[in-house]
C-alpha positions as a LaTeX table, in Angstrom:
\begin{tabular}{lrrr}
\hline
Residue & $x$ (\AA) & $y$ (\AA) & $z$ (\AA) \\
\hline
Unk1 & 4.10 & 7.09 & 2.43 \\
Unk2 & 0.78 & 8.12 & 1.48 \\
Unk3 & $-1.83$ & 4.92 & 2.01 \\
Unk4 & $-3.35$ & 4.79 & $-1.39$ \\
Unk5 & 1.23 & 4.18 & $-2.61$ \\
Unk6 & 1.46 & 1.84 & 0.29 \\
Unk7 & $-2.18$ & $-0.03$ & $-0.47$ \\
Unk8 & $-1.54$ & $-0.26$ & $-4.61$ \\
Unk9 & 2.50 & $-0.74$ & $-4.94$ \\
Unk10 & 0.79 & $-3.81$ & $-2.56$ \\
Unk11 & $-1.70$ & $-5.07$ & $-4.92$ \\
Unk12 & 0.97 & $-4.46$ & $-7.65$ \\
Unk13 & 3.51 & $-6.53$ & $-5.98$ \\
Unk14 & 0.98 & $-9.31$ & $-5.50$ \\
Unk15 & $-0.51$ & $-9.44$ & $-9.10$ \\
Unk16 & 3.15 & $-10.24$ & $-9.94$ \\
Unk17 & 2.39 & $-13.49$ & $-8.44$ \\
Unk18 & $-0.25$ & $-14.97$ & $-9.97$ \\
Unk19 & 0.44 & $-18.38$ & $-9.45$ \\
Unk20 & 1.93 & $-18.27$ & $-6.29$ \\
Unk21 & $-0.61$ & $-15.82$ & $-4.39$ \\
Unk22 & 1.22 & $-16.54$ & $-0.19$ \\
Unk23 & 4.48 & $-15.51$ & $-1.67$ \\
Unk24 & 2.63 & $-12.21$ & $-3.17$ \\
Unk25 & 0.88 & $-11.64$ & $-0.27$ \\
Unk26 & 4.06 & $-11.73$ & 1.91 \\
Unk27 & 5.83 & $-9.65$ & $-0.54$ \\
Unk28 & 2.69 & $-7.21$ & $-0.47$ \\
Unk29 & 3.31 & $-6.50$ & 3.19 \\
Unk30 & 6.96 & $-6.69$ & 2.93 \\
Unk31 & 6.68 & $-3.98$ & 0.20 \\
Unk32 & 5.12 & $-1.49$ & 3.71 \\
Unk33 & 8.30 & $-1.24$ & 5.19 \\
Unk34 & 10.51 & $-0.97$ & 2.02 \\
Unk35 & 8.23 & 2.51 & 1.10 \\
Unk36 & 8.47 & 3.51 & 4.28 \\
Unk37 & 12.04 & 3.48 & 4.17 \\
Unk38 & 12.31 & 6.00 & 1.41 \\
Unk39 & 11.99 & 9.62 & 2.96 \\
Unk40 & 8.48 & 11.15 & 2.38 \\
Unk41 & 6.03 & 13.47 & 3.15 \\
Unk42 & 3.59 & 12.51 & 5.87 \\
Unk43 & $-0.13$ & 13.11 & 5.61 \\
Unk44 & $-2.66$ & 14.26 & 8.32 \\
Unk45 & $-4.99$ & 11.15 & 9.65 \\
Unk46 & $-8.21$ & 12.91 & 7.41 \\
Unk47 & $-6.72$ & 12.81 & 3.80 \\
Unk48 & $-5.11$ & 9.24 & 4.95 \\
Unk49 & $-8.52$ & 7.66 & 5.87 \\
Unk50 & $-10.14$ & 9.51 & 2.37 \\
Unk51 & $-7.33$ & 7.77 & 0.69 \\
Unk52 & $-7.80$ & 4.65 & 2.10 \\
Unk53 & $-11.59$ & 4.55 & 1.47 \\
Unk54 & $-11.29$ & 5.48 & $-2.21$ \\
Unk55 & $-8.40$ & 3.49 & $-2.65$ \\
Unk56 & $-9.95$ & $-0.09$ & $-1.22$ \\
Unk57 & $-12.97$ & 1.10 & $-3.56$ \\
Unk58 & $-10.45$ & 0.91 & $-6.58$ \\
Unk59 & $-8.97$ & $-2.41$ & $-5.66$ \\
Unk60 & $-12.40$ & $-3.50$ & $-4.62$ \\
Unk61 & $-14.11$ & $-3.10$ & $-8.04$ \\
Unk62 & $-10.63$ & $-4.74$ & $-9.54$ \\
Unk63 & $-10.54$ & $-7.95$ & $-7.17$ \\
Unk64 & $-14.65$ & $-8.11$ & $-8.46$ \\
Unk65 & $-13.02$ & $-7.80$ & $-12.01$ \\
Unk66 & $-10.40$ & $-10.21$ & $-12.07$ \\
Unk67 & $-12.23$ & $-12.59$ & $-9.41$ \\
Unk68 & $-9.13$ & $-12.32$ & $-7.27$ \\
Unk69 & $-10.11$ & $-11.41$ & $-3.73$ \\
Unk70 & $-6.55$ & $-11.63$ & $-2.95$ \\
Unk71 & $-5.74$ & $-8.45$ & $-4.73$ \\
Unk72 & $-7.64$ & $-6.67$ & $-1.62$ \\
Unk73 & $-6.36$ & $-8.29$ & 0.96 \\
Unk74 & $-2.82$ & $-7.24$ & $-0.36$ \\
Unk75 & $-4.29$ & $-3.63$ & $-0.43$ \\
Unk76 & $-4.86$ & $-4.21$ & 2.85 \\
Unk77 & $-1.75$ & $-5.81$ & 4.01 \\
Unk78 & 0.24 & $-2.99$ & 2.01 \\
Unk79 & $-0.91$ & $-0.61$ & 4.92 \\
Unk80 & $-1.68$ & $-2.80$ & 7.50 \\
Unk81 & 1.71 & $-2.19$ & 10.11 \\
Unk82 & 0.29 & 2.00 & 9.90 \\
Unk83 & $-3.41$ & 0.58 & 10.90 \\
Unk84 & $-1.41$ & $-1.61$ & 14.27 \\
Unk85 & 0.29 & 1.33 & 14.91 \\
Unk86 & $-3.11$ & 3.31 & 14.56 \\
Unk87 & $-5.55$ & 1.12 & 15.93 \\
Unk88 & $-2.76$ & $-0.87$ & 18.52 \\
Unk89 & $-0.36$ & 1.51 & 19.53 \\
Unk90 & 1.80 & $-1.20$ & 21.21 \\
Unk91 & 5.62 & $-1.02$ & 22.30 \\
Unk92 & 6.37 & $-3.75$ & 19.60 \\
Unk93 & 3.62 & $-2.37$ & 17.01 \\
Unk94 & 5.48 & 0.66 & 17.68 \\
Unk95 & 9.61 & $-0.69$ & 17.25 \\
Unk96 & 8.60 & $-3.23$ & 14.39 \\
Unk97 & 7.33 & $-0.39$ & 12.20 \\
Unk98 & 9.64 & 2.25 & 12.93 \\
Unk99 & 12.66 & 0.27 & 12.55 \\
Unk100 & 12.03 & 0.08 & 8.95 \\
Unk101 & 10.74 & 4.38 & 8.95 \\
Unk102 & 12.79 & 6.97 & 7.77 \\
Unk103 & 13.77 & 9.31 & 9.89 \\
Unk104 & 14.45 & 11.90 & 7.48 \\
Unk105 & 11.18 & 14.12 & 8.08 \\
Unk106 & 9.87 & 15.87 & 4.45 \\
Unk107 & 8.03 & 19.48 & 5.27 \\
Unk108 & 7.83 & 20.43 & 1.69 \\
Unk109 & 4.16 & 18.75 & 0.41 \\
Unk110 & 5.53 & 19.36 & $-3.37$ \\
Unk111 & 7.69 & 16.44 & $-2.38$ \\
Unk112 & 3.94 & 14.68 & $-2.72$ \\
Unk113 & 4.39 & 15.22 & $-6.87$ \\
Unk114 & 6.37 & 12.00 & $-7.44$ \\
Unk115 & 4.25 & 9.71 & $-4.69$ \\
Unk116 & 1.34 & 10.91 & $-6.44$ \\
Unk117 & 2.64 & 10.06 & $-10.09$ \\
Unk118 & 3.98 & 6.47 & $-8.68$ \\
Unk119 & 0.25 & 5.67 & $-7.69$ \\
Unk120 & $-1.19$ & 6.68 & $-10.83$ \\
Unk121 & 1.39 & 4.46 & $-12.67$ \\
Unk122 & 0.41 & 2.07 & $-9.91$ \\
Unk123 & $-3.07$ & 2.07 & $-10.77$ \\
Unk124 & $-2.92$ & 2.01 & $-14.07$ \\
Unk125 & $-0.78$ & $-1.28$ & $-14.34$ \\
Unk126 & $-3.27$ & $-2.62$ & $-12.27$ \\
Unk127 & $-5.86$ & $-1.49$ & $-14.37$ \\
Unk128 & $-4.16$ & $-3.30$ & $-17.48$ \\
Unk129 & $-4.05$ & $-6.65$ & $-15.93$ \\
Unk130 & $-7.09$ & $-8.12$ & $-17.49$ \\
Unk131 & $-7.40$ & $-11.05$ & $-15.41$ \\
Unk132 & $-5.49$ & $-13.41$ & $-12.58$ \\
Unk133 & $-4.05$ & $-16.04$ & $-13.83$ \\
Unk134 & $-5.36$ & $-19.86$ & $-12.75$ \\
\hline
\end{tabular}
């Protein structure tokens, strides 16, 4: 999965949880290896860190919006097992987040079309949510 699915199906997840913000956060990071899971088309390190910029810039000026820094940090947590593997290219880093990766390898990038349209829906139902609720 690209990392702006991973880091807003995350927030998503979590803003479904407004009153219980540890169980959305779990869920948030949870909701990683589920996407991952689903076959998909993988992206070249460049587009994924441009992603991941403008995406945390979305979720960013949302968190400021709704006073919920938590909505971030489940951004973050959405794609955090791809930054271990990344940034901490352990043995275990390595098993934990394959074990849950398709191994079904996508070559055709028009298989992008529907990951593309599920973070637009994404982003948009986050952009709905007016506020957290206390």
């Amino acid at each position: 999965m690209n990392t702006a699915t991973h880091m807003l199906a995350a927030a998503a997840v979590y803003s479904c949880f407004p009153n219980q913000k540890p169980i959305g956060l779990t869920l948030a990071l949870g909701s990683h290896f589920l996407l991952d899971a689903i076959p998909h088309y993988e992206l070249k390190l460049p587009v994924q860190s441009f992603l991941f910029a403008a995406t945390s810039l979305v979720l960013v000026t949302l968190a400021a919006r709704r006073r919920d820094p938590g909505l971030l940090l489940a951004g973050l947590l959405g794609t955090l097992p791809d930054m271990l593997v990344l940034f901490l290219p352990q043995p275990l880093v390595i098993a934990v987040h394959k074990w849950s990766h398709s191994s079904v390898r996508i070559r055709d990038m028009r298989m992008l079309l529907p990951e593309a349209a599920a973070a637009v829906v994404l982003a948009g139902y986050l952009a709905s949510k007016r506020t957290a609720a206390k």
